[in-house]
C-alpha positions as CSV (number, residue, x, y, z in Angstrom):
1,X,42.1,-62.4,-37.6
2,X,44.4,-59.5,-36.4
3,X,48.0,-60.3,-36.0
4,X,48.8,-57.1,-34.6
5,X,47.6,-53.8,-34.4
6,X,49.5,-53.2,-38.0
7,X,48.3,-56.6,-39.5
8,X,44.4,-57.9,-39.7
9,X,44.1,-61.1,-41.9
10,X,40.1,-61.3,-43.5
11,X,39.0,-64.4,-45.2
12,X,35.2,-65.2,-46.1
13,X,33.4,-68.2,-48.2
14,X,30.2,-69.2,-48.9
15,X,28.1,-71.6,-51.1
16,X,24.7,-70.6,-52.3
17,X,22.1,-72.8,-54.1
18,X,18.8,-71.9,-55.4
19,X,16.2,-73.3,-57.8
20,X,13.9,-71.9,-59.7
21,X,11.0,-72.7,-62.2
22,X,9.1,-70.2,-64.1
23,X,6.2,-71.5,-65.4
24,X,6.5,-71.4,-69.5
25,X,10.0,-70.7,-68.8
26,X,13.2,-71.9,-67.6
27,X,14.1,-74.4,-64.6
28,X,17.6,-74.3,-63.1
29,X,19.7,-75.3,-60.9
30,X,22.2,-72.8,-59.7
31,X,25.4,-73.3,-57.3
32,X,27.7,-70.7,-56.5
33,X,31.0,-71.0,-54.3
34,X,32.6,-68.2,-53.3
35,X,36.1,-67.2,-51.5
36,X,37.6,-64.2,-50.8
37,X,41.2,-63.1,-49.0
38,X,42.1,-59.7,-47.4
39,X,45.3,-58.8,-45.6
40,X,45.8,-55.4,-44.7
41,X,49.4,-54.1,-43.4
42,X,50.5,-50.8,-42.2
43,X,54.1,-50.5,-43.2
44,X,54.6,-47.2,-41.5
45,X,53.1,-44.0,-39.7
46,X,52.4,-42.7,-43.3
47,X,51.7,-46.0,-45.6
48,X,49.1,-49.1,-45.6
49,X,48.8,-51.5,-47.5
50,X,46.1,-54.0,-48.9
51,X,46.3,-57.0,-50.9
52,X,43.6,-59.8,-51.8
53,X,42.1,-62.2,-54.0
54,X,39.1,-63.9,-54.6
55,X,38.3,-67.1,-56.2
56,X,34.3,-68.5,-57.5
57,X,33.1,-71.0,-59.5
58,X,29.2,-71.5,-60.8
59,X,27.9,-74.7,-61.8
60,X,24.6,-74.0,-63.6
61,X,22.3,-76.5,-65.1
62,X,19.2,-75.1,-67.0
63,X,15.5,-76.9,-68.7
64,X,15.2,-75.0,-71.9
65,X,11.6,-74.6,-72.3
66,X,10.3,-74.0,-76.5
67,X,10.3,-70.3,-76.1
68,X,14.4,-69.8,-75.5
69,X,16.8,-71.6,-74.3
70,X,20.6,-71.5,-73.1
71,X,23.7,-73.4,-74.6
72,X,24.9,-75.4,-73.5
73,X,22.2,-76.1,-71.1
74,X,24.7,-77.3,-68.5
75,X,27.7,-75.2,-67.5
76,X,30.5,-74.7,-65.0
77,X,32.1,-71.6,-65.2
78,X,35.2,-69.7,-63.1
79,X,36.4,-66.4,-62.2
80,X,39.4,-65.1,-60.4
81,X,40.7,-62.0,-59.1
82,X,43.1,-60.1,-57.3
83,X,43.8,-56.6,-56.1
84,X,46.4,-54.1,-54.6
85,X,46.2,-50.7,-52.9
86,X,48.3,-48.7,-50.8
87,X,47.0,-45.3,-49.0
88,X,49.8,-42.8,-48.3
89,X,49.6,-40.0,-45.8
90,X,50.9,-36.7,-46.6
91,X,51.1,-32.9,-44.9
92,X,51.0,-34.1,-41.4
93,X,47.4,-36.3,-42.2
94,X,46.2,-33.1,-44.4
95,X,46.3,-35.2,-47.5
96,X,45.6,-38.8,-48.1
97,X,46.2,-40.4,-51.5
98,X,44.3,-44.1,-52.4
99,X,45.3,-45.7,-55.3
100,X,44.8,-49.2,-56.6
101,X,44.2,-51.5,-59.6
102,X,42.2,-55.3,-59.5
103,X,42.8,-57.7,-62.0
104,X,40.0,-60.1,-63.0
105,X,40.1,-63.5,-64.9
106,X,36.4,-64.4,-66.5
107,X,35.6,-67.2,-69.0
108,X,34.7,-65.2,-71.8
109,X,36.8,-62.6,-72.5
110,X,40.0,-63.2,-70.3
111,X,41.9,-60.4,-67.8
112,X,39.9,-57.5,-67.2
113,X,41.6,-54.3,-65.4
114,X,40.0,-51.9,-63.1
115,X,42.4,-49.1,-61.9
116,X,41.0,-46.5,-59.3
117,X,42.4,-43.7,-57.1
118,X,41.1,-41.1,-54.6
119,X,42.8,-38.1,-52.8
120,X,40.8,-36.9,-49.6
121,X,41.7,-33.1,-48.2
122,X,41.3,-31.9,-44.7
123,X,40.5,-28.4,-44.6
124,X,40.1,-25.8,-41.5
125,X,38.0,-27.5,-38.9
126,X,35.9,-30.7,-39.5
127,X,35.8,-30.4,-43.2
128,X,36.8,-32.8,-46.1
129,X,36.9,-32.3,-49.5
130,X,37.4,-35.3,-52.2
131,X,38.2,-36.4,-55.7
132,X,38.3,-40.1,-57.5
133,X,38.5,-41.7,-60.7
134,X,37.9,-45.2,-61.4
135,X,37.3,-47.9,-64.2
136,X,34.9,-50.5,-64.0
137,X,33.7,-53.6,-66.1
138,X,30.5,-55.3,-65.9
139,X,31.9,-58.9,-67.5
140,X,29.6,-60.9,-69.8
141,X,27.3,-63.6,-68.7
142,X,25.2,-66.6,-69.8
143,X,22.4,-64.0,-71.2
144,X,25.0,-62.2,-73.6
145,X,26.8,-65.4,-75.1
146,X,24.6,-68.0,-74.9
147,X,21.0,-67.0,-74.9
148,X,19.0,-68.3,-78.2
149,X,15.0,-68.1,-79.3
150,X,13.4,-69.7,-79.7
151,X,15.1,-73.1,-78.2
152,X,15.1,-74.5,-81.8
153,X,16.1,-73.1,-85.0
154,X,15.5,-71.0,-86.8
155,X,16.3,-68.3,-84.1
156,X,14.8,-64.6,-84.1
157,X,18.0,-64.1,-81.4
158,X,21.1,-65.3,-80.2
159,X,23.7,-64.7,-77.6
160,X,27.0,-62.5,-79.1
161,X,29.7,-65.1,-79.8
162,X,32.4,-62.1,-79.4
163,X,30.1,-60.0,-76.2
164,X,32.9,-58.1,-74.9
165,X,32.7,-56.5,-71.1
166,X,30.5,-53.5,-71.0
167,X,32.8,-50.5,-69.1
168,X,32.3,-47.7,-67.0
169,X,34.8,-44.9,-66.0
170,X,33.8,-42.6,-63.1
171,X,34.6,-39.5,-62.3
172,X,33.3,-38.2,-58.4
173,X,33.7,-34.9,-56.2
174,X,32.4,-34.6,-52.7
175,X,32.5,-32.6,-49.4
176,X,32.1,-33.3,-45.8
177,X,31.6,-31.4,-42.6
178,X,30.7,-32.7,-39.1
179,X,29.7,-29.1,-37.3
180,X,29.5,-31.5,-34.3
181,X,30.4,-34.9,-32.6
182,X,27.0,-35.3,-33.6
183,X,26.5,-34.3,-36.9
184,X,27.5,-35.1,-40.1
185,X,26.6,-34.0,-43.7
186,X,28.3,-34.5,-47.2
187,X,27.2,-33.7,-50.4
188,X,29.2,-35.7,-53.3
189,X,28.8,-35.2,-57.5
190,X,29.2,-38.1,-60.0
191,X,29.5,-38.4,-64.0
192,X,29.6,-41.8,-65.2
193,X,31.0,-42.9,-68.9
194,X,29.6,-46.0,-70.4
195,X,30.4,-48.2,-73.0
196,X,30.5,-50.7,-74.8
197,X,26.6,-51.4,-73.7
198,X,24.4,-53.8,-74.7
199,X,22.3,-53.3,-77.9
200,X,20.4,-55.8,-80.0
201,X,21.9,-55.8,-83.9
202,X,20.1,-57.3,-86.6
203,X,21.8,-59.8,-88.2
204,X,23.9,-59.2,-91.4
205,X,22.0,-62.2,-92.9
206,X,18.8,-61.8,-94.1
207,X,16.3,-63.7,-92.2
208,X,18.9,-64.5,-89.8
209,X,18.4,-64.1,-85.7
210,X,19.4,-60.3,-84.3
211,X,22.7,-60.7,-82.0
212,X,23.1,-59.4,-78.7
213,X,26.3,-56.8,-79.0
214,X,28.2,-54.1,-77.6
215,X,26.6,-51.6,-79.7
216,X,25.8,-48.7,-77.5
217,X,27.3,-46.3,-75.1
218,X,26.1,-44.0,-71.9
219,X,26.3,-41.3,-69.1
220,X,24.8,-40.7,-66.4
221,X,25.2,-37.7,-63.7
222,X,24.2,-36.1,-60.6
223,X,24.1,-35.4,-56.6
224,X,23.9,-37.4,-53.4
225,X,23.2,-35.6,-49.9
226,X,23.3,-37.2,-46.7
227,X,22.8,-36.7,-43.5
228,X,24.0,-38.0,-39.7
229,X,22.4,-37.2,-36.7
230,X,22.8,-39.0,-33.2
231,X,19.3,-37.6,-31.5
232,X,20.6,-39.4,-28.6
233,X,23.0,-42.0,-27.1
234,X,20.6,-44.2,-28.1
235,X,18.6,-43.2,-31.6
236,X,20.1,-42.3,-34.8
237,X,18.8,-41.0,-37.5
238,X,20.7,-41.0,-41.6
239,X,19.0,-38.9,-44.2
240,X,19.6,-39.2,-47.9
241,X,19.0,-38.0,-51.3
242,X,20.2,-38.5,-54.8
243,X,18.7,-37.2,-58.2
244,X,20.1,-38.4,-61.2
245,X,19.9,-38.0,-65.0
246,X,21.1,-41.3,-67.5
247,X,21.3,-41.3,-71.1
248,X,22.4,-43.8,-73.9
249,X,23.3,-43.4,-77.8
250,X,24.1,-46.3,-80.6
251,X,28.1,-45.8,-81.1
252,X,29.0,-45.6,-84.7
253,X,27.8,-48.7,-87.0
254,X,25.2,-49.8,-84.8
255,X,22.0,-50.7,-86.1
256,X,20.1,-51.1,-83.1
257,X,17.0,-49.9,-83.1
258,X,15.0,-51.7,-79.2
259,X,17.7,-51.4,-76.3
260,X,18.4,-47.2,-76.3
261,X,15.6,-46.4,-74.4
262,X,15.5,-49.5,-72.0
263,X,18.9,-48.7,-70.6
264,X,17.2,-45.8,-69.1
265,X,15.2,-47.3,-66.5
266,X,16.6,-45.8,-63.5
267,X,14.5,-43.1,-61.4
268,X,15.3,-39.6,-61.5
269,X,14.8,-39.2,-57.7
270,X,15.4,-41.5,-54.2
271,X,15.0,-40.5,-50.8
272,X,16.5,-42.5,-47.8
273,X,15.0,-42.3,-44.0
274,X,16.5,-44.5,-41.7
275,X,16.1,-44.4,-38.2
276,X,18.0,-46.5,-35.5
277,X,17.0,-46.9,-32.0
278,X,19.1,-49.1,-29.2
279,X,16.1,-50.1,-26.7
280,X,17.1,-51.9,-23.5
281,X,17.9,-56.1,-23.3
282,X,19.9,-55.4,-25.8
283,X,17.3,-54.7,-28.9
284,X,17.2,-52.9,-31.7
285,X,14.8,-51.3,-33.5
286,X,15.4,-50.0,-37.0
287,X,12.9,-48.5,-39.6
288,X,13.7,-47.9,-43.3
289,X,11.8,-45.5,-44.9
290,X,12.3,-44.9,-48.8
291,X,11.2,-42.7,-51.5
292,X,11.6,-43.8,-55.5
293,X,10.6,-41.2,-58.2
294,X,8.4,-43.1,-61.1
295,X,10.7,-44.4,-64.0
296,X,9.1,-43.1,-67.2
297,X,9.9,-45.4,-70.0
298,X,7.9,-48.1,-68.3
299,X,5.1,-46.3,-66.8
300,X,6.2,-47.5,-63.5
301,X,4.8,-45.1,-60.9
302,X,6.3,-43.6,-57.8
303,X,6.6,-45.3,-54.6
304,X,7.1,-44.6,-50.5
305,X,7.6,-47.6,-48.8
306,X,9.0,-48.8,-45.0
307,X,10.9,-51.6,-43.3
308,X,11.4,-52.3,-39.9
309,X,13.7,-54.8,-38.1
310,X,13.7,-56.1,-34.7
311,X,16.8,-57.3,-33.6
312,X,17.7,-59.3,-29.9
313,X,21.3,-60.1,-28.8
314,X,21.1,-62.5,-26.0
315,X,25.0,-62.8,-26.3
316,X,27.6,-61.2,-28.5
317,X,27.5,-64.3,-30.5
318,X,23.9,-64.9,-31.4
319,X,21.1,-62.5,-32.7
320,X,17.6,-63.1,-34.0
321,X,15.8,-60.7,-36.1
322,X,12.2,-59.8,-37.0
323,X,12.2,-58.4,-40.6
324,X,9.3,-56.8,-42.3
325,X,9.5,-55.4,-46.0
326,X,7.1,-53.6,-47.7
327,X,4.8,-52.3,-45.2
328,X,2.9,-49.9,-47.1
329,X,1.0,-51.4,-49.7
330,X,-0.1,-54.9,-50.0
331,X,2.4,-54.9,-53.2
332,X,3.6,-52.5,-55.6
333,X,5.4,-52.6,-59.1
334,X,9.4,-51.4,-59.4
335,X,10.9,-52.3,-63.1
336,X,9.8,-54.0,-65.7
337,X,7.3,-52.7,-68.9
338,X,4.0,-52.2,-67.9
339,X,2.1,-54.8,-68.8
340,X,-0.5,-57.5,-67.0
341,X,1.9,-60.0,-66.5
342,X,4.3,-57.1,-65.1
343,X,5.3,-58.9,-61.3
344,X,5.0,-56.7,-58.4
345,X,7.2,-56.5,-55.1
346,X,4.9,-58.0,-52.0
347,X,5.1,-57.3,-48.5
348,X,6.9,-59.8,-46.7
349,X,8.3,-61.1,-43.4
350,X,11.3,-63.1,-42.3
351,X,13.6,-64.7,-39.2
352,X,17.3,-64.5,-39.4
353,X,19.9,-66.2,-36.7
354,X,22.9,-65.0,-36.8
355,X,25.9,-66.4,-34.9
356,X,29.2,-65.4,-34.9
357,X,32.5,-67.1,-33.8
């Protein structure tokens, strides 16, 4: 809701259930509520500020099959979180300054803090230049604390009792330049710190399960270029490309000896194509066109695939979609070791309705 051209108040919720059953494997029962506040407020010509919170609980209720199993099998489980920011104007709009911190409450290891701040320059003519630094956590979950196999002792693993949050601070540089009202391109460079990753320790008892822990650490670095075109008042086409290198090292006293190598399973390569075309009746047509390099460590091959959406508006409230994923092959494998039971993404189609109020 805006209040006035200085004030816009955003609130969204949703609930989301699913159930799954793997054969051999688990079945469970998953619920997830979700809320989320926004206000933004300009204070003056040169300030605006932004405050929120967000609120989620998960009420999760697991079969254990013989193979593994989760404990306890049934569990409800709550975050919180809020955040501040302010953006300050400086030099007559030549220099913008972002900075902000969120605070995060989780079940297992308490309040988590994740500062970040940016600084954006505008040079001669349509040119930016940028710089930002942030900290990030990736809190633990159900896998890291409380997954056991098999589902009855003796156990050949177990969850880490004392899993701590696995962090990431990022460092990023990037340029912009629009030549034209219709054109846009940016290039932007990243280097990402890990640590505190996952790693699988054997266990200081002999014969005893190996623990999941925080044994290892990371980088990762690179480039993204993009593209922005308006062909026309009515098609659109973004262009996009990012090649990346990631590594990860046992930390001092860690034993592992499994997870080094699997934390590298990101492509060295992606391409983007998408095109965007505004047809008359108020339709859309949209095609995604995407390149992934292969991922070595599980054989997993390169891949070109393509999605196209259909979209009708027959008032600003409602539109229905066409969707079709996948185009290209009948199916094709993404992650995962390469193996016969390996799953493979399949081309599929879906409706949406969307109605808004």
């Amino acid at each position: 809701r805006t209040f006035s051209p200085d004030s816009t108040l955003t609130i969204q919720t949703y609930f989301d259930y699913s159930h799954r059953a793997l054969p051999g494997s688990i079945t469970e029962h998953l619920g997830i509520f979700d809320l989320d506040v926004q206000h933004r407020l300009r204070v003056a010509d040169t300030f605006d500020f932004m405050w929120g919170g967000s609120y989620r609980t998960m009420n999760d209720r697991v079969r254990n099959p013989a193979v593994l199993a989760f404990y306890p099998p049934n569990a409800s489980r709550e975050w919180f979180s809020g955040f501040v920011q302010g953006e300050r104007s400086l030099m007559d709009g030549g220099l913008r300054l972002i900075a902000g911190v969120k605070l995060e409450h989780n079940p297992y290891t308490g309040t988590e803090l994740q500062p970040s701040a940016r600084a954006v320059w505008k040079l001669v003519g349509h040119q930016r230049v940028w710089a930002a630094i942030s900290r990030a956590v990736r809190t633990p979950s159900r896998i890291d604390r409380e997954l056991f196999a098999p589902a009855a002792p003796p156990y050949a693993l177990a969850g880490g009792p004392t899993f701590r949050s696995e962090k990431l601070l990022a460092y990023e540089l990037g340029y912009r330049v629009e030549p034209s009202p219709d054109l846009s391109m940016s290039v932007a460079t990243f280097y990402h710190d890990y640590d505190d990753l996952r790693s699988l320790e054997p266990s200081a008892v002999p014969g005893g399960p190996s623990i999941i822990a925080n044994g290892l650490r990371g980088k990762s670095y690179g480039a993204e270029a993009s593209l922005d075109y308006r062909v026309t008042a009515a098609w659109r086409l973004k262009l996009g490309y990012t090649a990346q290198r990631v590594s990860s090292s046992q930390q001092p006293g860690s034993l592992d000896r499994t997870s080094i190598r699997s934390q590298v399973l990101d492509p060295n390569s992606t391409a983007l194509l998408h095109s965007q075309f505004d047809l008359p009746a108020k339709t859309t047509l949209d095609f995604v066109a995407r390149y992934v390099g292969r991922i070595a460590f599980h054989n997993v091959p390169p891949y070109t695939e393509l999605d196209v959406r259909l979209g009708w508006r027959p008032t600003d409230a409602l539109e229905l979609a066409l969707v079709g994923r996948n185009l290209l092959d009948a199916q094709h494998p993404e992650f995962g070791a390469d193996l016969p039971t390996r799953r493979e993404m399949e081309r599929s189609f879906n409706a949406s309705c969307t109605w808004r109020f």
